[in-house]
C-alpha positions as CSV (number, residue, x, y, z in Angstrom):
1,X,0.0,0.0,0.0
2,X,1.5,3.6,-0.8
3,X,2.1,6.5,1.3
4,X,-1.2,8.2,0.1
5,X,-3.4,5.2,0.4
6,X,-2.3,4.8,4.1
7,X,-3.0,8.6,5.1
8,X,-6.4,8.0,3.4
9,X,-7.1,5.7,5.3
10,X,-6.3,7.2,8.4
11,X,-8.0,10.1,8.4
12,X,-10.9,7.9,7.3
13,X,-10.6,6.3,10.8
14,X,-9.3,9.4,13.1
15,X,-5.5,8.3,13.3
16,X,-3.2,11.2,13.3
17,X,-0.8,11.3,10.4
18,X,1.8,14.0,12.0
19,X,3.7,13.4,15.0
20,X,4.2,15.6,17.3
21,X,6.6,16.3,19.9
22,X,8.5,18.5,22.2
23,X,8.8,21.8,19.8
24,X,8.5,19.7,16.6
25,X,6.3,18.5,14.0
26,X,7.1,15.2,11.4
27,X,5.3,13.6,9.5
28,X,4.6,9.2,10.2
29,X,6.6,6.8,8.5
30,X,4.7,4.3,6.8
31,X,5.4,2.0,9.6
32,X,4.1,4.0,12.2
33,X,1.2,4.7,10.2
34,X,0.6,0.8,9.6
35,X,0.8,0.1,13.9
36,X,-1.5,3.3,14.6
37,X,-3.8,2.0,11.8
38,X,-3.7,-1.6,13.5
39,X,-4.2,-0.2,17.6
40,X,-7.2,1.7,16.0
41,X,-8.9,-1.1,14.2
42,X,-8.2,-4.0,16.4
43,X,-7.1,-1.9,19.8
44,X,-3.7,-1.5,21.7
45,X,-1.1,-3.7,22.9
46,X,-1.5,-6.4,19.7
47,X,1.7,-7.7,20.5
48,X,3.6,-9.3,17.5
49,X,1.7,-8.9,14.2
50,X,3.5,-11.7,12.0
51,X,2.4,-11.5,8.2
52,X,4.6,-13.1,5.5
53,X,4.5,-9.7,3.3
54,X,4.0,-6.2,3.7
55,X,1.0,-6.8,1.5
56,X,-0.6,-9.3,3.2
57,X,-0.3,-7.0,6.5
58,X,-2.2,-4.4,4.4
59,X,-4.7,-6.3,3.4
60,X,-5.1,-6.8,7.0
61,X,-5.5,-3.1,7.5
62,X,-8.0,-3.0,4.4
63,X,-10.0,-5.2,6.1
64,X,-10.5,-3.5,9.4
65,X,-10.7,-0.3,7.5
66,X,-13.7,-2.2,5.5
67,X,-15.6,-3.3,8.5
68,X,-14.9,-0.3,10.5
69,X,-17.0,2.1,7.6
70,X,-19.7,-1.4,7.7
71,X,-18.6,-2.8,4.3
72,X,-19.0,-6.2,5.8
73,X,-22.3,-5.7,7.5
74,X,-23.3,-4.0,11.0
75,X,-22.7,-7.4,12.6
76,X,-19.2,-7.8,11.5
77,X,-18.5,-4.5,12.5
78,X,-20.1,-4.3,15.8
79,X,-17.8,-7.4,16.5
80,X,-14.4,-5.6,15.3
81,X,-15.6,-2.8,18.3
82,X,-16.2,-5.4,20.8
83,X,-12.5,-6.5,20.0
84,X,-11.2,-3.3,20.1
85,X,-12.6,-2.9,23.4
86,X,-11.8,-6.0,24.7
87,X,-7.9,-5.8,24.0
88,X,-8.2,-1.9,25.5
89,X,-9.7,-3.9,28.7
90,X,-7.0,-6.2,28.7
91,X,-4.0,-3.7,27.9
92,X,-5.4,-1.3,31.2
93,X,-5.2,-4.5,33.2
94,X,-1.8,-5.1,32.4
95,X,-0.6,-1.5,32.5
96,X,-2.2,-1.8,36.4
97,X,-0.6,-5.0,37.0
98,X,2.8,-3.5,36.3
99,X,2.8,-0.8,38.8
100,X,4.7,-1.0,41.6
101,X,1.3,-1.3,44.2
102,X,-0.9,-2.9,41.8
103,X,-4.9,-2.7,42.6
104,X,-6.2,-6.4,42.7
105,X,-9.4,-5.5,42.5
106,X,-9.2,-3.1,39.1
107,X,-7.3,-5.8,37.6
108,X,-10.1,-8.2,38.2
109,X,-12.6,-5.8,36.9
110,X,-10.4,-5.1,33.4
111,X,-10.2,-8.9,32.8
112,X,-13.8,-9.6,34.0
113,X,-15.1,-6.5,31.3
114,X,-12.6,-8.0,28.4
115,X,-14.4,-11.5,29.4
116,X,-17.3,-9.9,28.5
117,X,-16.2,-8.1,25.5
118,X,-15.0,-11.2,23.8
119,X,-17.8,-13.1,25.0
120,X,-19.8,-10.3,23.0
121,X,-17.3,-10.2,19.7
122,X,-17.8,-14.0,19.7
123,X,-21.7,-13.9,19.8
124,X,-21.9,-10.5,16.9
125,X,-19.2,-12.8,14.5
126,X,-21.5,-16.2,15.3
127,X,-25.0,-13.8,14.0
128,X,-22.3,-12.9,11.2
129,X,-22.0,-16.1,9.9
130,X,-25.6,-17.1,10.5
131,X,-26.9,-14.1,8.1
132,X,-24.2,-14.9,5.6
133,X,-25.2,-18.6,5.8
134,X,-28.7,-17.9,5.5
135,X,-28.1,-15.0,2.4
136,X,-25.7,-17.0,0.4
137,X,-27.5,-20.5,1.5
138,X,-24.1,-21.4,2.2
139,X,-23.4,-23.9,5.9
140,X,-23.2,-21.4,8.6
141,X,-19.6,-21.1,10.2
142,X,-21.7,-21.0,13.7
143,X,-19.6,-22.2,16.7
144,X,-20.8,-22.8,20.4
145,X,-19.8,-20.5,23.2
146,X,-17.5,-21.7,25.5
């Protein structure tokens, strides 16, 4: 993907394409563009993104950018927000966990709500592939919560 393709795509989504810093003003590198595009879409703390290609990592971002504008349908998107909100959850759990006094209880709330969330991603993707099962008459992709 290009330089103007990325900064398309994220102003389409709200990412800032300028950093900023102490008295100064650059513009991202195409790298730092493709991780801000990825914490947006999919939420922070992602860890190691391993894709064979630099394409294949922006197809990734085309995707998320395509079910973030509801491309894919209101289900699939409404999933891709419970994820995001469910890795936020988790990375404010570990961010308390790594302080020097760390609150038990917050912790326990952060991983009980990012239970929750993926609980709720799982259940939007399962309606996903029910509606896409019953539109295409295709077999439904449907799997039982755990």
């Amino acid at each position: 993907m290009n330089r103007s393709a990325l900064i398309k795509h994220a102003k389409a989504v709200g990412v800032a394409t300028i950093a900023r810093g102490r008295g100064y003003e650059s513009p991202k590198t195409n790298e730092g563009l493709r991780i801000d595009l990825l914490e947006r879409l999919y939420g922070p703390n992602l860890g190691l993104i391993q894709a064979a290609t630099p394409a294949a990592l922006d197809k990734v971002i085309e995707n998320g950018i395509a079910c973030h504008k509801g491309d894919y349908g209101y289900l699939l998107s409404m999933a891709q927000h419970a994820l995001r909100n469910a890795n936020a959850a988790r990375a404010e759990a570990k961010r308390i966990a790594a302080l020097k006094r760390p609150r038990l209880a917050e912790i326990g709330a952060y991983e009980q709500s990012a239970f929750k969330w993926m609980r709720v991603c799982a259940i939007f993707g399962n309606l996903h592939s029910i509606e896409v099962g019953m539109r295409d008459n295709k077999k439904s992709e449907y799997r039982e919560p755990v």
